[in-house]
Z-matrix of the N, CA and C atoms (Angstrom, degrees):
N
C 1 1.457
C 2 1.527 1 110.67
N 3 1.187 2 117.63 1 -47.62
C 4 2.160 3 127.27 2 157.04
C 5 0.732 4 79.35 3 -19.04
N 6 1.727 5 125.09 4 -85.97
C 7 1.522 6 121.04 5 -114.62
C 8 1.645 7 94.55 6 -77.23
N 9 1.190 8 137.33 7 -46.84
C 10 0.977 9 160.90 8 -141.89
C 11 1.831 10 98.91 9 -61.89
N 12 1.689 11 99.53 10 -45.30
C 13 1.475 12 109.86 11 -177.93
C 14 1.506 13 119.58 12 -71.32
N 15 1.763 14 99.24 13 -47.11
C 16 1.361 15 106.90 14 179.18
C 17 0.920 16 114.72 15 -54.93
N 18 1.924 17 134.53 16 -41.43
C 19 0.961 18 141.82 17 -167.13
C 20 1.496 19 110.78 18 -68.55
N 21 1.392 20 131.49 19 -35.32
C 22 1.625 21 165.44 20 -178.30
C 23 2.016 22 79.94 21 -69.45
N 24 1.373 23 120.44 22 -92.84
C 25 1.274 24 120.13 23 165.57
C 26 1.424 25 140.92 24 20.19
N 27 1.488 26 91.65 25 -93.15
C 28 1.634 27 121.17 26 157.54
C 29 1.556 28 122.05 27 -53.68
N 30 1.357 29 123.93 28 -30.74
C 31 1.221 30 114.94 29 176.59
C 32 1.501 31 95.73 30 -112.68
N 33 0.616 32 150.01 31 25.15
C 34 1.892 33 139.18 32 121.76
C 35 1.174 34 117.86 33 -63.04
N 36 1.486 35 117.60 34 -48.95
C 37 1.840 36 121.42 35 153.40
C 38 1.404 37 117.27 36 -50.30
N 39 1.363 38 142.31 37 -61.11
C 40 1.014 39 125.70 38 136.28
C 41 1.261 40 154.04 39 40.30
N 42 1.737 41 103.10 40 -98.91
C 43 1.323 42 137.01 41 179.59
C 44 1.850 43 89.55 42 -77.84
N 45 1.310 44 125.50 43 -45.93
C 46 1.474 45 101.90 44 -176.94
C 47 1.258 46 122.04 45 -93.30
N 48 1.474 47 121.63 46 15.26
C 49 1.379 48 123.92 47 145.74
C 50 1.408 49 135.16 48 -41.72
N 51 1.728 50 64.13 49 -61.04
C 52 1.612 51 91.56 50 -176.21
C 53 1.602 52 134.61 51 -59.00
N 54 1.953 53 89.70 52 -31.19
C 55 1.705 54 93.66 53 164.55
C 56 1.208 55 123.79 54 -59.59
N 57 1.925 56 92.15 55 -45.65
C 58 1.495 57 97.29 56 -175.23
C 59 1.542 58 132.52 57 -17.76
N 60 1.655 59 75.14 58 -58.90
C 61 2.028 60 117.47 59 -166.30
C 62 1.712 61 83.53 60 -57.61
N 63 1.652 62 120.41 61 -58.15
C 64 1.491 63 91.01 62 -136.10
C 65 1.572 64 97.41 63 -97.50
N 66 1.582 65 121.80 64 8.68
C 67 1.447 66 122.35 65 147.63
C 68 1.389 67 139.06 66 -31.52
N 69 1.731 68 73.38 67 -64.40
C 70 1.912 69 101.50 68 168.97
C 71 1.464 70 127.83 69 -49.14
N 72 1.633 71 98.95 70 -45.35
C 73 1.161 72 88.25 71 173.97
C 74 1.580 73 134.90 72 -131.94
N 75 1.259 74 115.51 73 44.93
C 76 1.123 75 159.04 74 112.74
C 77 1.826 76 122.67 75 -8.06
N 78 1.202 77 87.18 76 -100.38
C 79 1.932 78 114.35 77 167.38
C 80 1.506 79 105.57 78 67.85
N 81 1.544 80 117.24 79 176.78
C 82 1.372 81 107.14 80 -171.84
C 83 1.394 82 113.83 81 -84.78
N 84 1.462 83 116.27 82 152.60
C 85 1.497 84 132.58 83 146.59
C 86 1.533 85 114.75 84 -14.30
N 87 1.204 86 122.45 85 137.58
C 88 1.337 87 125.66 86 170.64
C 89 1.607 88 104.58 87 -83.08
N 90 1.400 89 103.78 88 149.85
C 91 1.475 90 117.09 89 174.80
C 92 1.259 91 124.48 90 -76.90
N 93 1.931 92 131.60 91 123.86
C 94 1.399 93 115.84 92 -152.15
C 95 1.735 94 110.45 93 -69.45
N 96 1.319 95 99.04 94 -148.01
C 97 1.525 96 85.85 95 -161.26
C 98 1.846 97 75.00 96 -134.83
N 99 1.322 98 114.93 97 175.43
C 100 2.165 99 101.67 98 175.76
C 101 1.831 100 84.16 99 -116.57
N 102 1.069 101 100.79 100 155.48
C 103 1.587 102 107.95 101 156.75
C 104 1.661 103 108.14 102 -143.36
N 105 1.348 104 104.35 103 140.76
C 106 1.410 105 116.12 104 172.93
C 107 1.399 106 111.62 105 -141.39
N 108 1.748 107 97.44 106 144.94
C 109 1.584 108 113.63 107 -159.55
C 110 1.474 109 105.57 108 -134.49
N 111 1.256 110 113.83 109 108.10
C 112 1.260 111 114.81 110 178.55
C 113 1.981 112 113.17 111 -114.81
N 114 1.338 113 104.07 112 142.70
C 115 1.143 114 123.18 113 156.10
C 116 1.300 115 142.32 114 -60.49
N 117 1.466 116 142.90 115 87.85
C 118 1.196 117 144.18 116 -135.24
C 119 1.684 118 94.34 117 -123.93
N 120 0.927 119 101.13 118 124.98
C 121 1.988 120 104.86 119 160.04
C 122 1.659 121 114.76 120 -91.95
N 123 1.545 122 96.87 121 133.46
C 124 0.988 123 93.96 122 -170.84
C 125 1.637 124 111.09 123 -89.06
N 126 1.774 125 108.30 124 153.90
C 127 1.238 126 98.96 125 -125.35
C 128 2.231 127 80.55 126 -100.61
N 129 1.169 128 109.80 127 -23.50
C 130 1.275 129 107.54 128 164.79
C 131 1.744 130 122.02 129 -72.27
N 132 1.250 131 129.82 130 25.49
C 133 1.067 132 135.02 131 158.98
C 134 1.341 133 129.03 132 -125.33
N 135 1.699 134 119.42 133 64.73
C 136 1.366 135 121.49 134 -148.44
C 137 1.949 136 94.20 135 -115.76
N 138 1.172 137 106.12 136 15.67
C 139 1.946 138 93.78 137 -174.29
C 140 1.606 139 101.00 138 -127.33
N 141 0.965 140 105.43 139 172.54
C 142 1.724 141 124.02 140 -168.53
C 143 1.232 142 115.44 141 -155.66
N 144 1.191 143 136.47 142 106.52
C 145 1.370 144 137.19 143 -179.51
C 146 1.800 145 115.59 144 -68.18
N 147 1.302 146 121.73 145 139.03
C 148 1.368 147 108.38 146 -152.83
C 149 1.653 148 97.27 147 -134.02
N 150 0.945 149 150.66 148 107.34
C 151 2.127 150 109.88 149 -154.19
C 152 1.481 151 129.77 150 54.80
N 153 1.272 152 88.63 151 -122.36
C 154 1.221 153 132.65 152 -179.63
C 155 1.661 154 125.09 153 -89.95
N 156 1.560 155 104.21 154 -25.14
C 157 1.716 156 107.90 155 -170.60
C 158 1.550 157 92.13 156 -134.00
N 159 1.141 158 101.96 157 175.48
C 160 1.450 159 121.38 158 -142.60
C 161 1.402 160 95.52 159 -133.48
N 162 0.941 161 144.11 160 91.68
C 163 1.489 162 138.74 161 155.23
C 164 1.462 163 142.15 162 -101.65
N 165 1.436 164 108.72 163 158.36
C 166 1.191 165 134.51 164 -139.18
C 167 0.947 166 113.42 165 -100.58
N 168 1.615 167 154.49 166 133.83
C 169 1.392 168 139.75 167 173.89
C 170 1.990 169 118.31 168 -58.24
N 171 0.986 170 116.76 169 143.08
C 172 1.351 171 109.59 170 177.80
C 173 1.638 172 102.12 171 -125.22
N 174 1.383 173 128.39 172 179.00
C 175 1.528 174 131.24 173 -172.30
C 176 1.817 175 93.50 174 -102.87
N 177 1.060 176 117.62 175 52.68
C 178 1.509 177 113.56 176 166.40
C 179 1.506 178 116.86 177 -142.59
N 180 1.807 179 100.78 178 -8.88
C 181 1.299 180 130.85 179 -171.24
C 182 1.515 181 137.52 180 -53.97
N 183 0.920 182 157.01 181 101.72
C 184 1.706 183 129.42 182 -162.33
C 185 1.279 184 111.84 183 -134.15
N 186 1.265 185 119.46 184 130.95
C 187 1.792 186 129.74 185 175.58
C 188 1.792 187 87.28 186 -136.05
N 189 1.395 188 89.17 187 98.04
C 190 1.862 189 98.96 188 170.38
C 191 1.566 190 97.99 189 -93.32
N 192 1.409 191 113.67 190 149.26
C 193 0.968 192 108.72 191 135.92
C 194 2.047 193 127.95 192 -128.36
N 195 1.049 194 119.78 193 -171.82
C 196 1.382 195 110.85 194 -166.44
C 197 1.581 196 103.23 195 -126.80
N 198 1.625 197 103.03 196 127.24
C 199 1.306 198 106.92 197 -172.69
C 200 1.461 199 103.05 198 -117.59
N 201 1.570 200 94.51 199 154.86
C 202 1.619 201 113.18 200 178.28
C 203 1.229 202 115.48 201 -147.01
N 204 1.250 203 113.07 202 169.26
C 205 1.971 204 122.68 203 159.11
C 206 1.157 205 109.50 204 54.98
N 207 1.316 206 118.40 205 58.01
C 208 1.791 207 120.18 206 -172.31
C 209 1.440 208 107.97 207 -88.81
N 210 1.384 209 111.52 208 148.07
C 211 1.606 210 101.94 209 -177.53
C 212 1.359 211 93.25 210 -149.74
N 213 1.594 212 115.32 211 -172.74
C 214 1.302 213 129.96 212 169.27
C 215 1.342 214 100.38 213 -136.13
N 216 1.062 215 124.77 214 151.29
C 217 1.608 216 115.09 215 149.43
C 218 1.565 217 107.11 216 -129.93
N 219 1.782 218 94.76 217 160.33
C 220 1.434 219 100.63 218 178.95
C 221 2.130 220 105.39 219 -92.94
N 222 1.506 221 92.33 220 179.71
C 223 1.551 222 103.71 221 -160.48
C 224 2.303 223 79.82 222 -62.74
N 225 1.222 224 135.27 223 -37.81
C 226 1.286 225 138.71 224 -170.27
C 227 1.669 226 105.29 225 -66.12
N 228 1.229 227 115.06 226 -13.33
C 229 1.544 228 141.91 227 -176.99
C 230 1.667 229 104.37 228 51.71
N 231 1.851 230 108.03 229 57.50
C 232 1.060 231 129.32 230 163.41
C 233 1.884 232 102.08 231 -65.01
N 234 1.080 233 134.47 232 -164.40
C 235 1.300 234 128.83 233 150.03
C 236 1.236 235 119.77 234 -152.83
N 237 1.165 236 137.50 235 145.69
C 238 1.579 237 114.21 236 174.72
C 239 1.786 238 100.12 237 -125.87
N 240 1.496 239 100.01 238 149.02
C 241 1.858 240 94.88 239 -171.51
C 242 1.454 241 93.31 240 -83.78
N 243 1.252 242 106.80 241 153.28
C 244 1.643 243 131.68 242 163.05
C 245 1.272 244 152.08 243 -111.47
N 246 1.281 245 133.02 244 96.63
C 247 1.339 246 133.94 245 -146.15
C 248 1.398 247 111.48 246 -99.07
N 249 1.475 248 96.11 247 168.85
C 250 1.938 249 105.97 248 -170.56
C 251 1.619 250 98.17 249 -76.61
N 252 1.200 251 134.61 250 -2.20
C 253 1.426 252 126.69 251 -166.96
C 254 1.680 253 118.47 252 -175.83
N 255 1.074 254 126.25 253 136.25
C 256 1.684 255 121.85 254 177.78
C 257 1.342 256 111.63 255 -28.14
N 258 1.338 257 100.82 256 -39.32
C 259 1.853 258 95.35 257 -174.28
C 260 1.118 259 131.76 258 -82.11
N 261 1.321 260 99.87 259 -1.31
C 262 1.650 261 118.79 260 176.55
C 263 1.456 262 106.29 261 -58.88
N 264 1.188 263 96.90 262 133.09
C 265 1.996 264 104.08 263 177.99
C 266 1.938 265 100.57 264 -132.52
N 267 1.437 266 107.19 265 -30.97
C 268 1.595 267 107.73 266 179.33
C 269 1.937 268 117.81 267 -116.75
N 270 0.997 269 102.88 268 -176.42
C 271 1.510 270 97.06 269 -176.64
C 272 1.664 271 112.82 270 -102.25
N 273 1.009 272 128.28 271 111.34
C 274 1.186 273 116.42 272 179.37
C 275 1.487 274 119.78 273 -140.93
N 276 1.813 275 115.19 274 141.91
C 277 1.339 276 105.67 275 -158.73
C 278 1.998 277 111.51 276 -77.51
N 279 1.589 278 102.92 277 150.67
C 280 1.091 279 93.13 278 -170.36
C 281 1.826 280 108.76 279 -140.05
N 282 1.568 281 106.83 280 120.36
C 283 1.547 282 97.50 281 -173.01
C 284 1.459 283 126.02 282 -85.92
N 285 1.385 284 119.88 283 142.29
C 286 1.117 285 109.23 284 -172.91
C 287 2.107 286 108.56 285 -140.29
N 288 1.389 287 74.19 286 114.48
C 289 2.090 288 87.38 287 172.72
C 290 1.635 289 105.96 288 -44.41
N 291 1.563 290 113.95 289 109.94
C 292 1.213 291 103.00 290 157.61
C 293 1.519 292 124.13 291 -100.80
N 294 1.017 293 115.25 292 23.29
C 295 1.427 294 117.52 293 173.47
C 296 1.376 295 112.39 294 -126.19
N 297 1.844 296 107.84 295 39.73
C 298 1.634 297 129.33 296 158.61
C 299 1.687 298 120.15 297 -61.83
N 300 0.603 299 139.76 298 70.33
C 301 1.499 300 141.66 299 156.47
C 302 1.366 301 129.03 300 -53.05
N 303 1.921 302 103.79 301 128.26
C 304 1.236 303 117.19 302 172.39
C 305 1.225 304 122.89 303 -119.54
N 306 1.441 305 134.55 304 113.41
C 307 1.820 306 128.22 305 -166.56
C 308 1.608 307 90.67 306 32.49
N 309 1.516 308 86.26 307 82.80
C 310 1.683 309 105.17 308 168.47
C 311 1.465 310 115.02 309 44.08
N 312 1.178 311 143.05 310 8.01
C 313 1.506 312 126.77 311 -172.30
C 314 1.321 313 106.76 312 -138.92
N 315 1.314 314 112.61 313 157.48
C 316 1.693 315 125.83 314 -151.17
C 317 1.321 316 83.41 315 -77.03
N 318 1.775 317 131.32 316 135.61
C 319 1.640 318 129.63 317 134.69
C 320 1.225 319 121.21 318 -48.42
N 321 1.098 320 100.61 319 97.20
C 322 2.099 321 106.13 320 149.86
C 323 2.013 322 109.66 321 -9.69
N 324 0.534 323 104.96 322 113.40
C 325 1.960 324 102.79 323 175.42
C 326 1.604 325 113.25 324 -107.96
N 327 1.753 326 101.08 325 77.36
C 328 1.209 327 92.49 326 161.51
C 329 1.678 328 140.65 327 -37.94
N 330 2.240 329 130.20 328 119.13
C 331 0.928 330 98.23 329 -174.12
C 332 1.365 331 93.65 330 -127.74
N 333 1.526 332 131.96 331 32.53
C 334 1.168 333 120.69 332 -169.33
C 335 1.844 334 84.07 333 -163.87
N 336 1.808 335 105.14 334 141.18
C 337 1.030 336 104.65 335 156.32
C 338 1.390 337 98.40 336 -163.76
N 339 1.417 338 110.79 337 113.56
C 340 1.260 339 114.17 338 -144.14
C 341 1.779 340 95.75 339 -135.13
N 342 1.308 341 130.48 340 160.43
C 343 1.521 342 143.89 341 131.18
C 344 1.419 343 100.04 342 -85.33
N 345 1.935 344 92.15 343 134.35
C 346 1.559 345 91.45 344 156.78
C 347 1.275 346 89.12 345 -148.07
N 348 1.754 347 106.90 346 176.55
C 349 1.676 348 112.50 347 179.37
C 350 1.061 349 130.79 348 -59.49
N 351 1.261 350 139.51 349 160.98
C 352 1.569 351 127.16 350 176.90
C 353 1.757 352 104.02 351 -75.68
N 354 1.129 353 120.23 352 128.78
C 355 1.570 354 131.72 353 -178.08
C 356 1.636 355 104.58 354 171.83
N 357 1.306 356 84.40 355 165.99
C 358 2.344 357 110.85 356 -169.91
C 359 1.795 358 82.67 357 -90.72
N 360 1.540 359 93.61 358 99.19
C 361 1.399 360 91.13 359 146.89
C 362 1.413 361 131.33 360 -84.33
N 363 1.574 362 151.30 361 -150.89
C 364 1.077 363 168.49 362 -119.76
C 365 1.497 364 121.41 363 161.06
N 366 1.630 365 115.61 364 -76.98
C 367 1.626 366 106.30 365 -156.92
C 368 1.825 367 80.53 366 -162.59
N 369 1.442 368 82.71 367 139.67
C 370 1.810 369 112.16 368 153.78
C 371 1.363 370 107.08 369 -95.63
N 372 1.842 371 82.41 370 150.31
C 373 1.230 372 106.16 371 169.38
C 374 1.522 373 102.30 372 -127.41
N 375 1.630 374 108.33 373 139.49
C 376 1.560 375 103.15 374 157.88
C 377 1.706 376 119.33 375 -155.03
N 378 1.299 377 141.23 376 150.24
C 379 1.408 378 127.56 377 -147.08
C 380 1.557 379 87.92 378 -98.43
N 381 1.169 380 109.50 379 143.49
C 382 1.578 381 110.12 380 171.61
C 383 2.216 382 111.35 381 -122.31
N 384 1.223 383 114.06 382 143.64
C 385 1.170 384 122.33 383 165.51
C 386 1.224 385 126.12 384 -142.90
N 387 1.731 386 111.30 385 120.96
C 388 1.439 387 114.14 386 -170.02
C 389 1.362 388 118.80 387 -68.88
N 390 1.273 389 126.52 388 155.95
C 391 1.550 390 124.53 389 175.93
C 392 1.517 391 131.82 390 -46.87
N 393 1.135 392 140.19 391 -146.58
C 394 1.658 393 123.54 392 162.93
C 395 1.441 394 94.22 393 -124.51
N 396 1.397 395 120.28 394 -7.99
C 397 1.536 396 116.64 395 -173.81
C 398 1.533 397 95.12 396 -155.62
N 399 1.766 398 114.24 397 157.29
C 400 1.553 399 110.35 398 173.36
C 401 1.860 400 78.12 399 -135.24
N 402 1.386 401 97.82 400 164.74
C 403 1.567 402 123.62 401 172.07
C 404 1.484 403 119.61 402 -110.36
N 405 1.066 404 140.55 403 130.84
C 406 1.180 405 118.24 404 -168.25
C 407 1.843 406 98.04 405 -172.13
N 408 1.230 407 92.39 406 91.75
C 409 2.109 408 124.64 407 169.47
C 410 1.604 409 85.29 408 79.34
N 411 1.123 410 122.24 409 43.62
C 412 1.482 411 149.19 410 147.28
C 413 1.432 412 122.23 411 94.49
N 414 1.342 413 95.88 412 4.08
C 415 1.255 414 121.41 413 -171.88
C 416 2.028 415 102.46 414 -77.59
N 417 0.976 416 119.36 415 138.80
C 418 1.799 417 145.03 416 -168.53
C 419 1.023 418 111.17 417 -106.92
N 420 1.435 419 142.74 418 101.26
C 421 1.444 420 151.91 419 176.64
C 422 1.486 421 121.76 420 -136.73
N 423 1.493 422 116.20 421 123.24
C 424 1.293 423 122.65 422 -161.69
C 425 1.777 424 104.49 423 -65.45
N 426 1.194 425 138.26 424 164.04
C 427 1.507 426 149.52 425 160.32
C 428 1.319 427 120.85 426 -132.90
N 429 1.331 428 93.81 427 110.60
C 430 1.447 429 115.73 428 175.92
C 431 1.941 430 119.76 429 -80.49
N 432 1.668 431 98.89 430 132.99
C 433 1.343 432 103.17 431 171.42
C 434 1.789 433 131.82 432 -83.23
N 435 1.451 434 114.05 433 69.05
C 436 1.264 435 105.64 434 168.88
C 437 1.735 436 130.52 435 24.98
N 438 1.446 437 126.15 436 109.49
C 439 1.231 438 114.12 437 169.50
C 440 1.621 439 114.24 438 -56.27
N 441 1.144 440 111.60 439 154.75
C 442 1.393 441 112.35 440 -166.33
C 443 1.383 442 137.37 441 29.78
N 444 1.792 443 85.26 442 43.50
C 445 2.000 444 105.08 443 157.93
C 446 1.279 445 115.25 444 -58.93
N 447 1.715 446 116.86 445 135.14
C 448 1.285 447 96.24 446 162.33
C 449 1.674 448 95.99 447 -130.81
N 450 1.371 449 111.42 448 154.03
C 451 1.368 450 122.77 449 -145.22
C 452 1.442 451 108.72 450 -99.26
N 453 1.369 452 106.56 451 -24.75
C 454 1.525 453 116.95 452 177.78
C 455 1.869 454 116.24 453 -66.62
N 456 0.913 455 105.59 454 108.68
C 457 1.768 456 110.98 455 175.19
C 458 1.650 457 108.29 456 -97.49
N 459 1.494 458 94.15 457 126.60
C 460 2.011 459 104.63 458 177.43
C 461 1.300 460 99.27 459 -127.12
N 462 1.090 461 102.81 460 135.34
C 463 1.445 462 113.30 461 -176.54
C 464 1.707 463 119.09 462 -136.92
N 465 0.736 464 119.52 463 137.66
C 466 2.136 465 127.35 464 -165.04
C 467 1.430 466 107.20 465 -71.40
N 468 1.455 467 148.09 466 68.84
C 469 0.828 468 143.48 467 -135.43
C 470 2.094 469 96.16 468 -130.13
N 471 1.140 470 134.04 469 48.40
C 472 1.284 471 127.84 470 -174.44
C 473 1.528 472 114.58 471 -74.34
N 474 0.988 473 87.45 472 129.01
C 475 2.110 474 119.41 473 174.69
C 476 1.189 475 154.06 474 -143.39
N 477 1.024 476 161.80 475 121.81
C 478 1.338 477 139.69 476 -136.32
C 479 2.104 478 93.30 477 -109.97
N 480 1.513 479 115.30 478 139.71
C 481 1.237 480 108.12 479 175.18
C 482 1.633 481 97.80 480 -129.51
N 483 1.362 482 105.71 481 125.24
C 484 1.660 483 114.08 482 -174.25
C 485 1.380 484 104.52 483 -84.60
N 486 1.581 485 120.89 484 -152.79
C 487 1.189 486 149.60 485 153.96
C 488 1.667 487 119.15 486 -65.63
N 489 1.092 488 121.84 487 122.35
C 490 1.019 489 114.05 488 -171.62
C 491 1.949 490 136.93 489 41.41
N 492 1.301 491 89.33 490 19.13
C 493 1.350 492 120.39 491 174.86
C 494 2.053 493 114.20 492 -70.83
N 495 1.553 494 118.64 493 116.28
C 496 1.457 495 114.29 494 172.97
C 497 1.647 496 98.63 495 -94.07
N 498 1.486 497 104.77 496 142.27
C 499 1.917 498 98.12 497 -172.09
C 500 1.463 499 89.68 498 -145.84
N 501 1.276 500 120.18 499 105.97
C 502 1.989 501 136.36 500 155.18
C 503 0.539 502 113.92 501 -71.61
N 504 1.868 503 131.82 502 131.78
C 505 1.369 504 166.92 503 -117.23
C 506 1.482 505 94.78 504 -168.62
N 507 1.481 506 126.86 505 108.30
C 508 1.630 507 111.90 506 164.46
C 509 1.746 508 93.20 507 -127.01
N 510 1.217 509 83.87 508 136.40
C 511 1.849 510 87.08 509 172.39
C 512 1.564 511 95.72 510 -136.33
N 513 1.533 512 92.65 511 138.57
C 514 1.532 513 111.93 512 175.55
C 515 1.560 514 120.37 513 -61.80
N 516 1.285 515 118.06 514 142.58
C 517 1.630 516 111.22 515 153.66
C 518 1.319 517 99.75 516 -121.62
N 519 1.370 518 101.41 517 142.01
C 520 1.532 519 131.62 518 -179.21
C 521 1.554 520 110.67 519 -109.54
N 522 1.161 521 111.71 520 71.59
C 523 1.325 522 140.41 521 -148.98
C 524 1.900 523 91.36 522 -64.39
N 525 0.988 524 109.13 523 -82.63
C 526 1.611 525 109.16 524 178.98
C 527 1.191 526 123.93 525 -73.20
N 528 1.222 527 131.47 526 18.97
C 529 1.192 528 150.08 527 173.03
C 530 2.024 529 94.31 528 -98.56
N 531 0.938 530 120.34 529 -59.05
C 532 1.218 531 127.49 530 176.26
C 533 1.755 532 135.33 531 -70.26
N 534 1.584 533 94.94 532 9.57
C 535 1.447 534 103.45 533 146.83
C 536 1.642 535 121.05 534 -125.07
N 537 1.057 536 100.31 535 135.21
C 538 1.411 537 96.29 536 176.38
C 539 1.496 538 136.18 537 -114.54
N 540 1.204 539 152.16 538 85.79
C 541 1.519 540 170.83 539 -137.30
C 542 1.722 541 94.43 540 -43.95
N 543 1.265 542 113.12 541 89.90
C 544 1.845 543 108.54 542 168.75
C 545 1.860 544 99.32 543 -105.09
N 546 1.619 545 118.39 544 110.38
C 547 1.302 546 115.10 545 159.37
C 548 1.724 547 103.33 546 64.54
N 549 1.418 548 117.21 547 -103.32
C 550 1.297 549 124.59 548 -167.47
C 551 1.205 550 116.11 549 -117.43
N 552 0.988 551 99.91 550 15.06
C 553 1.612 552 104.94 551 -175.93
C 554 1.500 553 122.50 552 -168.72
N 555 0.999 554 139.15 553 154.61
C 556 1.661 555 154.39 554 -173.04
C 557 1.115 556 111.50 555 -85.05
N 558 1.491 557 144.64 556 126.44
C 559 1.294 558 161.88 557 -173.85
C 560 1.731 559 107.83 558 -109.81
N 561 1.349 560 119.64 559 126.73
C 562 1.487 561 108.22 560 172.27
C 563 1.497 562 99.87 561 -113.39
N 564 1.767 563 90.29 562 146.09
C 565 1.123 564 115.19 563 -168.74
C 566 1.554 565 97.31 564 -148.50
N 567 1.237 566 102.64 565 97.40
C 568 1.720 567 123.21 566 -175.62
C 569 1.294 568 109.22 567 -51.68
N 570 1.548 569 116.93 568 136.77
C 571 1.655 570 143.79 569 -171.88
C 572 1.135 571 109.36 570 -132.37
N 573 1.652 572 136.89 571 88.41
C 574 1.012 573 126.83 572 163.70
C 575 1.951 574 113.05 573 -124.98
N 576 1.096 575 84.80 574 161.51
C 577 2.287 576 78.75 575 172.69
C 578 1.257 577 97.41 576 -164.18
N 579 1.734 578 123.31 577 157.75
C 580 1.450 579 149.85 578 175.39
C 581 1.774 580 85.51 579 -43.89
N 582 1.123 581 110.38 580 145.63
C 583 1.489 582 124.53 581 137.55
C 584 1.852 583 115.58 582 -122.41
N 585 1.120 584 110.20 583 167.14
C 586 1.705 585 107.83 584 165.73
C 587 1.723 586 94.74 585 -112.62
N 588 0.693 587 101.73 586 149.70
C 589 1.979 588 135.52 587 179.86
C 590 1.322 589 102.68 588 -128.80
């Protein structure tokens, strides 16, 4: 019955060695890093040929498009998902007018505001879908989705995100560059690229 205790004893000593040990070396979590990615129109691509006339963007205008499935990945092509806001916990698609204007100039369209871990990322990913119609100097024109669109946009985007590190992402849209005049109707065919800000 001794032995029975000591033995009971000793491995309770033991077992809290052992936490000790693997407490120690352990240690805390690193602190995330924020990243935010906004959508910028570019501001030298404001006309559209229509016929005969040529038009112009006006501040009443709208070519939304609707974003989803945002990610990052690291250079290990880990990924982490990315949301429109801290409170984001799920993925959900979200449209946004890029031909919003403030004292004449396109709004930045925040679509990501995210924590992620400190690590060397690589490339975003995020799903894009054009509207069913854009407006443009008030004028209403349907947009057609390309046979064999595919909606997912990846883009080469390498950076390092530390500890407590804030890191801005602006990528252009090339708004009229990204429809293109088929017969009777307009086809989108997505235009975006890195800018620095």
């Amino acid at each position: 019955m001794k032995l029975k205790r000591l033995f009971t004893f000793l491995s309770g000593i033991f077992c809290a060695l052992l936490l000790m040990c693997c407490n120690d070396h352990l240690g805390s979590s690193p602190d995330p890093a924020v990243l935010r990615i906004y959508l910028v129109t570019n501001p030298a691509d404001t006309t559209i040929q229509i016929g005969f006339d040529s038009l112009t963007v006006t501040t009443k205008d709208d070519f939304s498009l609707t974003i989803s499935q945002m990610k990052v990945y690291s250079q290990e092509g880990i990924y982490a998902k990315l949301f429109s806001s801290f409170s984001g916990y799920k993925d959900e698609e979200t449209e946004y007018n890029l031909l919003e204007r403030q004292s004449g100039s396109f709004i930045p369209q925040k679509i990501v505001e995210s924590h992620i871990p400190p690590n060397h990322y690589q490339k975003i990913e995020f799903v894009v879908y054009p509207p069913a119609e854009v407006t443009i100097h008030g004028l209403t024109f349907p947009i057609d989705i390309p046979e064999g669109y595919k909606p997912l946009i990846t883009m080469e985007c390498p950076f390092i995100a530390d500890e407590n590190e804030e890191h801005n992402i602006y990528i252009q849209f090339n708004a009229f560059k990204s429809i293109k005049r088929w017969r009777d109707t307009y086809i989108f065919t997505p235009s975006f690229e890195l800018i620095n800000k």
